[in-house]
MMTF fields as JSON, N, C-alpha, C and O atoms, coordinates in Angstrom:
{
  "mmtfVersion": "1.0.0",
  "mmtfProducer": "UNKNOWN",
  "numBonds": 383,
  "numAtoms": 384,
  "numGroups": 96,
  "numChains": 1,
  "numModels": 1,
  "chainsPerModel": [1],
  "groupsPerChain": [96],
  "chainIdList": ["A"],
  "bondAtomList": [4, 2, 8, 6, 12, 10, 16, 14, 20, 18, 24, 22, 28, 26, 32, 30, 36, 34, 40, 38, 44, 42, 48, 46, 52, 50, 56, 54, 60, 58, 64, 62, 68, 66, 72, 70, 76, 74, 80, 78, 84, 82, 88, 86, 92, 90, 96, 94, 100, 98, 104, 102, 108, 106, 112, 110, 116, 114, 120, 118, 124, 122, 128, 126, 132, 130, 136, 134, 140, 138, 144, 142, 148, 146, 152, 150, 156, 154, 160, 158, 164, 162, 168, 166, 172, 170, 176, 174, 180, 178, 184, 182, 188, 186, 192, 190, 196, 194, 200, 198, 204, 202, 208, 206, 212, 210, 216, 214, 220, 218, 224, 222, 228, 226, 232, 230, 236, 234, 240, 238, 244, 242, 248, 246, 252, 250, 256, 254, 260, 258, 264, 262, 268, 266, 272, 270, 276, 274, 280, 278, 284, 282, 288, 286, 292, 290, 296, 294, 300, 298, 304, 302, 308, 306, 312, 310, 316, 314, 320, 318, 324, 322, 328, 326, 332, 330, 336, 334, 340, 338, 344, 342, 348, 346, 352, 350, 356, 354, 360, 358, 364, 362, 368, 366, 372, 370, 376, 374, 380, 378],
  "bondOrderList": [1, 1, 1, 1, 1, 1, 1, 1, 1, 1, 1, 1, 1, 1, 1, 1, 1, 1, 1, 1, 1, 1, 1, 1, 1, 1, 1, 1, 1, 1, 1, 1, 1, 1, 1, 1, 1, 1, 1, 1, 1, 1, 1, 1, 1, 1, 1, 1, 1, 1, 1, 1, 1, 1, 1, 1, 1, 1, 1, 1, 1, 1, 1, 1, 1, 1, 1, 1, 1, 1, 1, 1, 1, 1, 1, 1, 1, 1, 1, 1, 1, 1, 1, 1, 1, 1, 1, 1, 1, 1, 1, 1, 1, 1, 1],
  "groupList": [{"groupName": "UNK", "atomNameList": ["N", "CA", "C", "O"], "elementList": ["N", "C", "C", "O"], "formalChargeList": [0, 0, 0, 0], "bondAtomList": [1, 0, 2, 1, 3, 2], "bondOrderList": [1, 1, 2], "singleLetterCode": "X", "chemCompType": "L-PEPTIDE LINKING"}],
  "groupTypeList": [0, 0, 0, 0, 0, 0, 0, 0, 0, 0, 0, 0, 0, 0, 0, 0, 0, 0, 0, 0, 0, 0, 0, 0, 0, 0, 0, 0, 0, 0, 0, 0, 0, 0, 0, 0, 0, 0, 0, 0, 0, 0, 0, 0, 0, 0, 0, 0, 0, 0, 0, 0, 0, 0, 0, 0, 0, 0, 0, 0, 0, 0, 0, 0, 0, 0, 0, 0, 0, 0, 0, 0, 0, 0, 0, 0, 0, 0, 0, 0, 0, 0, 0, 0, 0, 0, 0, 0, 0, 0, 0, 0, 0, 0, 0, 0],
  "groupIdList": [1, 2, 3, 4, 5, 6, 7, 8, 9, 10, 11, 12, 13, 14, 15, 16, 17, 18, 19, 20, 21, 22, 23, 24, 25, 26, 27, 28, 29, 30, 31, 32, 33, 34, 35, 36, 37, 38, 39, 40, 41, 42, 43, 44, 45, 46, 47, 48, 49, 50, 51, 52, 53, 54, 55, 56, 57, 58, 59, 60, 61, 62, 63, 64, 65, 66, 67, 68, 69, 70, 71, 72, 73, 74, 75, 76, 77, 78, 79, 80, 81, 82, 83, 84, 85, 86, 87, 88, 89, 90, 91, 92, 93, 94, 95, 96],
  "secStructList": [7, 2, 2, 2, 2, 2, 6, 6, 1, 7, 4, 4, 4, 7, 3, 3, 7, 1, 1, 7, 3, 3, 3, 7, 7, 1, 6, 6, 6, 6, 1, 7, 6, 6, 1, 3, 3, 3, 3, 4, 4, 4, 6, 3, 3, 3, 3, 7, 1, 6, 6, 7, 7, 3, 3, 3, 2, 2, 2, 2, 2, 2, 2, 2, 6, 6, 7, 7, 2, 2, 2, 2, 2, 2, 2, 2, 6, 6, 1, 1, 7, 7, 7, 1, 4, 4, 4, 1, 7, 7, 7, 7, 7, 7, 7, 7],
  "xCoordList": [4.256, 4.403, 5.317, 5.068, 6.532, 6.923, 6.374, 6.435, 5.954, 5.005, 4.092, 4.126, 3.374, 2.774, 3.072, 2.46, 4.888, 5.594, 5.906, 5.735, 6.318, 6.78, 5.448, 5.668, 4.621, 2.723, 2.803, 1.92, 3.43, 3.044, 4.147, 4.029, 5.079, 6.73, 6.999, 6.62, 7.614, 8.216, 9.475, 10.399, 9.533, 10.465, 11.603, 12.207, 12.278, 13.451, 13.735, 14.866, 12.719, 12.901, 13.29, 13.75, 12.959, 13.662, 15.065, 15.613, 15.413, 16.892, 16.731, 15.819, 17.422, 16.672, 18.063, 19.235, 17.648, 19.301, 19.317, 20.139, 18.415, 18.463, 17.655, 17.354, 17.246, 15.483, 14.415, 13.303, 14.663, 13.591, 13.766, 14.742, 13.146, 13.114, 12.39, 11.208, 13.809, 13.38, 13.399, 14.107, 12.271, 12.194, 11.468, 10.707, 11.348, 10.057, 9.07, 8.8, 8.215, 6.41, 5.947, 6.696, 4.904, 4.422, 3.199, 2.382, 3.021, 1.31, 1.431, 0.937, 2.157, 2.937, 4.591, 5.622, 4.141, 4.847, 5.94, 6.809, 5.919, 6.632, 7.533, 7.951, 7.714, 8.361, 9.865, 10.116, 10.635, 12.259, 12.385, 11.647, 13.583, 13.916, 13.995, 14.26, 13.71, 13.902, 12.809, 12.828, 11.89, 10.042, 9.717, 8.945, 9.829, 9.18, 9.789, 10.688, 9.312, 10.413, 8.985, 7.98, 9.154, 8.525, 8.927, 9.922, 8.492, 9.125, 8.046, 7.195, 8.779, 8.988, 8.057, 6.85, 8.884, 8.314, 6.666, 5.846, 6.623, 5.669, 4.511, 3.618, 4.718, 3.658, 3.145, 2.046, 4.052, 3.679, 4.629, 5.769, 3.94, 4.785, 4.433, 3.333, 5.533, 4.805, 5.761, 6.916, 5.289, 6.033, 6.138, 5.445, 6.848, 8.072, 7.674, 7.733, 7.302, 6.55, 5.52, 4.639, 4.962, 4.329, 2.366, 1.373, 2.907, 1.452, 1.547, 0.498, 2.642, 2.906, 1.525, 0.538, 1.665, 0.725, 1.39, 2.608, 0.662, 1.003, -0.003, -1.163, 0.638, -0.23, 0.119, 1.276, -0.372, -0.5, -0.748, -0.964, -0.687, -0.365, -2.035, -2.28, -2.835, -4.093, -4.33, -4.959, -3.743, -3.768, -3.405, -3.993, -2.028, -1.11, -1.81, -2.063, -2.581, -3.973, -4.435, -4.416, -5.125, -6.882, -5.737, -6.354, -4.741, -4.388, -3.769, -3.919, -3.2, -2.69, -3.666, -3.654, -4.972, -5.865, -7.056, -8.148, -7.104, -8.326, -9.591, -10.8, -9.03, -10.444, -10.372, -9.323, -11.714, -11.402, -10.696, -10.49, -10.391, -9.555, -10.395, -9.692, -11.383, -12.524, -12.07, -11.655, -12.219, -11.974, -10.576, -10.125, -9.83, -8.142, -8.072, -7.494, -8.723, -8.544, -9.227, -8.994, -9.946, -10.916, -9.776, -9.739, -9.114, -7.844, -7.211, -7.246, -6.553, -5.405, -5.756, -5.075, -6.74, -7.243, -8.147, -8.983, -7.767, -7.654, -6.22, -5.892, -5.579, -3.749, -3.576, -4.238, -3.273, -2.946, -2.88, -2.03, -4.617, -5.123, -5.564, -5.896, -5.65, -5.414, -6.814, -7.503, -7.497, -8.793, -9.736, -9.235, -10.499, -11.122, -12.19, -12.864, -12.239, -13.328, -12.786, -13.286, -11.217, -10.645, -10.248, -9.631, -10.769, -10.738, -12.082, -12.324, -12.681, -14.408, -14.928, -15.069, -15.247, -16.372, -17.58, -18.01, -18.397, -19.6, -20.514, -20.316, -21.718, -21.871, -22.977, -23.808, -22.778, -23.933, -25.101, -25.29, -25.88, -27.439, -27.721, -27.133, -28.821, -29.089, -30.594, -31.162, -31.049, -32.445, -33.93, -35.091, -33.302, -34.215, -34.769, -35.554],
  "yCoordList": [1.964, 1.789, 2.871, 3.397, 3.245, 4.44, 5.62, 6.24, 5.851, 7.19, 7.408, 8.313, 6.002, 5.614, 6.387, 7.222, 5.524, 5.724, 7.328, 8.064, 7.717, 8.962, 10.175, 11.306, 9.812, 10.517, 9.872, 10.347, 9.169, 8.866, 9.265, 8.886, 9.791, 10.282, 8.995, 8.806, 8.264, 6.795, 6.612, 5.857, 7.13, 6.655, 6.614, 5.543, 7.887, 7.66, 6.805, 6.616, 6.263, 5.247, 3.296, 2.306, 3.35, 2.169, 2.44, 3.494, 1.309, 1.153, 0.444, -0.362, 0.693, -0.06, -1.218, -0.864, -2.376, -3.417, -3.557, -4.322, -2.836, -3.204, -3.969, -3.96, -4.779, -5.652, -5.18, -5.705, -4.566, -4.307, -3.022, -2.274, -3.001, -1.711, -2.134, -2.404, -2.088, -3.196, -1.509, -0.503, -1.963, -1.08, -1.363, -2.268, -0.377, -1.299, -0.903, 0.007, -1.969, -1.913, -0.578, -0.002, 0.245, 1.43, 0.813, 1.452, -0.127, -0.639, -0.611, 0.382, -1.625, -1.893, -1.318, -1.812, -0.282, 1.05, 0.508, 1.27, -0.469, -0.771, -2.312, -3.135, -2.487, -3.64, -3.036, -1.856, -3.886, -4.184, -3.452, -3.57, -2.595, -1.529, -2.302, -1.593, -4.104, -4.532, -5.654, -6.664, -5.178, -6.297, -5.745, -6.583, -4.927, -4.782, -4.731, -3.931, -5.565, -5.921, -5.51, -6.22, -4.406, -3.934, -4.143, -3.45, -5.021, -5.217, -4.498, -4.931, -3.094, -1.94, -2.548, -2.401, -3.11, -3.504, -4.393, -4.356, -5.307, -6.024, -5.15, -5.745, -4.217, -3.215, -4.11, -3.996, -5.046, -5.545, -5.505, -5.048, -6.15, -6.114, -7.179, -7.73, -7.454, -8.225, -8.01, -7.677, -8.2, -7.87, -9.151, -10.168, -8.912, -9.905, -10.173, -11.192, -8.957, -8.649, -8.834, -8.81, -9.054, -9.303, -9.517, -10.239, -8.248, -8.168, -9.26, -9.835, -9.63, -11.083, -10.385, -11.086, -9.381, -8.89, -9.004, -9.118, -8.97, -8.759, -8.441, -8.261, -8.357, -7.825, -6.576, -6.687, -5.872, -5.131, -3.765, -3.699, -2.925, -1.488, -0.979, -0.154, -1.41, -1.238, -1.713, -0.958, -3.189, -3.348, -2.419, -1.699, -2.339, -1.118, -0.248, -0.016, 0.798, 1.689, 1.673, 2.332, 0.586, 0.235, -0.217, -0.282, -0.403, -0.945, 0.55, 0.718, 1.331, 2.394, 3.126, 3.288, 3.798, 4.367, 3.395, 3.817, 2.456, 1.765, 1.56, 1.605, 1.367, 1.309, 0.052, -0.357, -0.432, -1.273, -1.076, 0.001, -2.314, -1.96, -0.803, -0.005, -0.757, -0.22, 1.713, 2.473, 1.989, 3.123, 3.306, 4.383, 2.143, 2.742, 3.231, 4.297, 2.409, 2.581, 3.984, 4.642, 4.392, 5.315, 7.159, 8.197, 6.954, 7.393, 7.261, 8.133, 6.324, 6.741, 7.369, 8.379, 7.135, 7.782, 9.327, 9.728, 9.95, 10.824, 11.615, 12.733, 10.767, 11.661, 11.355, 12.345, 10.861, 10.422, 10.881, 10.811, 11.446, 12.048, 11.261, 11.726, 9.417, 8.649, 8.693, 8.811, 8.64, 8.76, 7.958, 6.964, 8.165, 7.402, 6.474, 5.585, 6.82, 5.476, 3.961, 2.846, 4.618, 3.233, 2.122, 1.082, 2.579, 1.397, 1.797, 1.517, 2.153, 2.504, 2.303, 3.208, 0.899, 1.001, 0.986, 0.275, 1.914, 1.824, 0.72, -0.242, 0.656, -1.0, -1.168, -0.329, -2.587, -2.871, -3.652, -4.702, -2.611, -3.514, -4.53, -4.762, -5.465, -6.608, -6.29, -7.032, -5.287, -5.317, -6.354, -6.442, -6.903, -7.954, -7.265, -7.889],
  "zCoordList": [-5.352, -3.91, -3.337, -2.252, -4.187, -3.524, -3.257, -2.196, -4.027, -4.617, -2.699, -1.866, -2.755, -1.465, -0.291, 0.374, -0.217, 0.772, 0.699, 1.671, -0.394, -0.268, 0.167, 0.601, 0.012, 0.437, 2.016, 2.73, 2.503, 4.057, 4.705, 5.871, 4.563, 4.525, 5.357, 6.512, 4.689, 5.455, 4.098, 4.4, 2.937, 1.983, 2.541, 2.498, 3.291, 4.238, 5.23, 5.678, 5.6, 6.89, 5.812, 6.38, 4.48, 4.131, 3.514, 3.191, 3.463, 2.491, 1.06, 0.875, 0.307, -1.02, -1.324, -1.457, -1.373, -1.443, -2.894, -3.4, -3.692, -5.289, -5.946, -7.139, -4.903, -5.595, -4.369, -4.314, -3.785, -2.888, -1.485, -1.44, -0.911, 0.167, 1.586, 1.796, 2.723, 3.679, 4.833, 4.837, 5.624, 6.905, 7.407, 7.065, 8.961, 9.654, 9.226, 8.442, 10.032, 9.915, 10.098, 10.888, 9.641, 9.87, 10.236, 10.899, 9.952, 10.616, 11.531, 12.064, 12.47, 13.596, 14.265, 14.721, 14.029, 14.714, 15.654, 16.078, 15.904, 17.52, 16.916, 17.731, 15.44, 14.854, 14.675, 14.43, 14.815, 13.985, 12.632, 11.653, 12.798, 11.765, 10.249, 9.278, 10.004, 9.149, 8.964, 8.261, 9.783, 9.416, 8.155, 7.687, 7.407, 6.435, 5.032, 4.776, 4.139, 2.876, 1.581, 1.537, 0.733, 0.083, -1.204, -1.413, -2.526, -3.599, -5.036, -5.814, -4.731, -5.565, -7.133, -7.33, -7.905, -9.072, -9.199, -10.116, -7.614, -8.019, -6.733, -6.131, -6.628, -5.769, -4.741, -4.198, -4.501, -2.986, -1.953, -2.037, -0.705, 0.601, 1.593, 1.636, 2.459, 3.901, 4.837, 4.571, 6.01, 7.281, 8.022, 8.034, 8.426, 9.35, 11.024, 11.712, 11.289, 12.49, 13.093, 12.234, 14.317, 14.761, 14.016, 14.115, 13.284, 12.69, 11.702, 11.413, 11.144, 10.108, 8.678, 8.457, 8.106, 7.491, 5.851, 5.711, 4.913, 3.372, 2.778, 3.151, 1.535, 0.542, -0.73, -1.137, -1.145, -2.854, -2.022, -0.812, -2.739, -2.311, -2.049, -1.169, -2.678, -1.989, -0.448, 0.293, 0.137, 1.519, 2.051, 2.859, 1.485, 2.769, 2.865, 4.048, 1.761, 2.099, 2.921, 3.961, 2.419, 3.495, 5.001, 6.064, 5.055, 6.686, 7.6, 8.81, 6.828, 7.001, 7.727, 8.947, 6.495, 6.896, 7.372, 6.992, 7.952, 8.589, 7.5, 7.728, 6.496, 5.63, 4.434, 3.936, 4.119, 3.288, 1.835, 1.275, 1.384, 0.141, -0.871, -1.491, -0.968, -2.287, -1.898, -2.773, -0.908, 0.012, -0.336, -0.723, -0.181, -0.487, -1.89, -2.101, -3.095, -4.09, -4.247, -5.261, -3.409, -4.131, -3.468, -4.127, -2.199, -2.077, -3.01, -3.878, -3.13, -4.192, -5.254, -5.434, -6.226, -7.071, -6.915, -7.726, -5.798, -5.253, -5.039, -5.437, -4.371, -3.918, -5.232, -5.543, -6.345, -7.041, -8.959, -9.848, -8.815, -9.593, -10.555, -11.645, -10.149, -11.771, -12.124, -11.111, -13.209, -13.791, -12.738, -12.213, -12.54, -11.561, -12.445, -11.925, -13.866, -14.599, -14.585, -14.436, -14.871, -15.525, -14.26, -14.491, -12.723, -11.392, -11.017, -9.843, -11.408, -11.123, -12.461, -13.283, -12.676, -14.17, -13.827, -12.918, -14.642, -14.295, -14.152, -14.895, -13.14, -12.733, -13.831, -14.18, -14.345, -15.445, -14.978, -14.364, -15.575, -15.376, -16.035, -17.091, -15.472, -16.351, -16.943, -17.744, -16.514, -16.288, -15.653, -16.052, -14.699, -14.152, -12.659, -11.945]
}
């Protein structure tokens, strides 16, 4: 999730209290410098704010850039460089 943050330049805009990294909403641009509580280890987040939003570092993707989660993943594994087989398995036929 940092990695994330640090690719959307927002890492400076949280504070880290030692279990987590609180700042505002970037979804909701116009939230409290402390709607957003991001917990680092478990690659999730939710906001406090108006948008009342959560979720895994794929949401924040797909909400960031307007796209569904499949699209975020297929980003990240893009900025990212991670193999793209091992979150893309090839789809199996049944033959019917």
């Amino acid at each position: 999730m940092e990695q994330v943050l640090t690719r959307y330049r927002l890492k400076d805009q949280f504070t880290d209290d030692g279990r987590r990294l609180i700042g505002p909403c970037p979804i909701r641009q116009s939230s409290p410098s402390a709607a957003m509580q991001i917990l680092v280890g478990k690659n999730s987040w939710s906001c406090s704010s108006e948008c009342c939003c959560q979720g895994n570092v794929l949401d924040f993707v797909a909400r960031m850039e307007k796209v569904e989660p499949l699209q975020a993943a297929r980003l990240l594994v893009e900025w990212f460089k991670v193999p793209g087989a091992a979150i893309f398995p090839k789809t199996r036929t049944t033959g019917h």
